[in-house]
N, C-alpha and C positions, 0 to 999 in steps of 0.2 A: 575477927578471924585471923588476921597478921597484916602482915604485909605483902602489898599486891607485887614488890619488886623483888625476886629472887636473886640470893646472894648481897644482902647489902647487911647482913651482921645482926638480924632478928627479926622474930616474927615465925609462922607456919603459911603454908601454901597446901593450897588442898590440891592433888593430885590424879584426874582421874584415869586408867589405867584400861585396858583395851577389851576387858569384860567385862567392865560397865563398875565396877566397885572405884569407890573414892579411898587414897589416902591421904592422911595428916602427914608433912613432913616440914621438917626445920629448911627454911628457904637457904641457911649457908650451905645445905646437902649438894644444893641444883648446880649444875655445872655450864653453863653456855655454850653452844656449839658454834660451830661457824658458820653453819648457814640457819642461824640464828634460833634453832628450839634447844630446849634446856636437858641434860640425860639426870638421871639420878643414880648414882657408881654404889649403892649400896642394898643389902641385901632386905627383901621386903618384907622379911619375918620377923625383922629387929622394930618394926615401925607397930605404931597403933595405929588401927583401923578406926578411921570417924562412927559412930554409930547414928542413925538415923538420917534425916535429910540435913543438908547441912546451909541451904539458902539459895540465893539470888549471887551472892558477892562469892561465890567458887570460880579460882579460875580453873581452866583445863590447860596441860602442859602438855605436850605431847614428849612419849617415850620412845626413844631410837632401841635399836636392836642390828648390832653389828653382823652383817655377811660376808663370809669367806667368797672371795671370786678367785678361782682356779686359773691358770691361763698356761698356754705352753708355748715356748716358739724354738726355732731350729738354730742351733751353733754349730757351726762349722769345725769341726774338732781332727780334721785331718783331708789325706786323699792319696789316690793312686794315682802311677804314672805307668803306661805299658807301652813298651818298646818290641815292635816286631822285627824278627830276623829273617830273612830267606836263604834257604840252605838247598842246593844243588848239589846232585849225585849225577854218575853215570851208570844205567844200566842197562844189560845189556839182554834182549827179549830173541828169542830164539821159538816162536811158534809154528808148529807145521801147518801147511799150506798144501793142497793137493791140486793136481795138474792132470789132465785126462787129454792123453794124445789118445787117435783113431788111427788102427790098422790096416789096410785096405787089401786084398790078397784077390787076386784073378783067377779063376778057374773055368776053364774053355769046358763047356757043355754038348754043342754041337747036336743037338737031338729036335726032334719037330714034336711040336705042341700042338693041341687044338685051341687051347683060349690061353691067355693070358696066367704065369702063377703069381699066385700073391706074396707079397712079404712074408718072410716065413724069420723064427728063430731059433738058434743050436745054441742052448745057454747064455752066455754073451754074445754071441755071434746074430749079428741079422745080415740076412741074404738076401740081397734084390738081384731077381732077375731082370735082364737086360735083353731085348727079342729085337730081332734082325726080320724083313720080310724077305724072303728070296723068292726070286723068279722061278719056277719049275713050272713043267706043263700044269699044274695045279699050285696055287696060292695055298701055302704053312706057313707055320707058326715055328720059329728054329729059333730054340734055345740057343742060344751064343753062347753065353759066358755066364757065372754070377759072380755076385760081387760081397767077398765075405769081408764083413766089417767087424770087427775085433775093438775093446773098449778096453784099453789097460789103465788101470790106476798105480801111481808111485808117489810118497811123498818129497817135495822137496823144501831145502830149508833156507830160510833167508835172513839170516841172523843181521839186528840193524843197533845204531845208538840210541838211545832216547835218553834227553833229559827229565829229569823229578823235580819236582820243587815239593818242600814242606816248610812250613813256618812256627815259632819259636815264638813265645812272649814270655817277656821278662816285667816283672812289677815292683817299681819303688814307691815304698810308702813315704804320703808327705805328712807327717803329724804338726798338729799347728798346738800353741797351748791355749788353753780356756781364756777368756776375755777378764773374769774375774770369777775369783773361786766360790761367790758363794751363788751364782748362775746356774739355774735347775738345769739339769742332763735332758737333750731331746728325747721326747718318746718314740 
């Protein structure tokens, strides 16, 4: 059948192949790999195929088949630097503010009551009466006085300083260059 040592300059090596068919190939075809099984670098429609069984004294080679491995990793290709500023203004706020004095106004009544009147109001105005008991041959009820209470509204203004603050960024780019040009771009 040949020779049982691939690559030594003659001979055939029978080959058998990963779906089960054997081939005949010239043992200088076989190529050595490093981690020691043999590849065959050629195309398998150029070869004859063995016909029938071919014995006891066949060896088996095993055939490689190369995979691509992907892989990615990150290069640092630059960066930013950002600087903040703080910027102070004077403004000057002016909002109204409302202030509510009471006006209190006396008005002598002098009249006798039988019971007690109650809080009464004249639009803004609320009216407490004030009752005096006086001695007479008979115990009254003598309206004294009321007391008219007046509610004025005015606005007044109190204009003050205040400070603002707002801030400011500024960005400088750091570009760096590639480590070597032919280094895949980060995804």
């Amino acid at each position: 059948m040949g020779s049982t040592e691939p690559g030594n300059g003659g001979g055939h090596m029978l080959v058998q192949m990963d779906d089960g068919r054997q081939v005949m190939v010239p043992a200088e075809l076989l190529a050595q790999q490093e981690d020691g099984s043999y590849a065959l670098p050629v195309d398998l429609s150029q070869l004859d195929v063995a016909a029938g069984a071919l014995g006891s004294s066949a060896i088996v080679i095993p055939v490689l088949a190369e995979e691509l491995e992907v892989r990615r990793r990150r290069v640092e290709r630059g960066g930013v630097r950002v600087h903040k500023q703080v910027h102070e203004r004077q403004v000057e706020v002016d909002e109204p503010g409302f202030a509510e004095e009471v006006q209190i106004d006396r008005v002598p009544v002098h009249r006798a009551v039988d019971e007690p009147p109650p809080v009464r109001y004249e639009g803004e105005t609320m009216i407490v009466p004030l009752l005096e008991e006086v001695v007479v041959v008979e115990k009254r009820l003598m309206l004294r006085e009321e007391l008219r209470i007046t509610r004025h509204r005015r606005e007044i203004h109190n204009p003050q300083r205040i400070t603002l603050s707002s801030e400011q960024a500024t960005i400088d780019r750091l570009d760096k260059e590639p480590a070597d040009a032919d280094s895949p771009h980060p995804a």
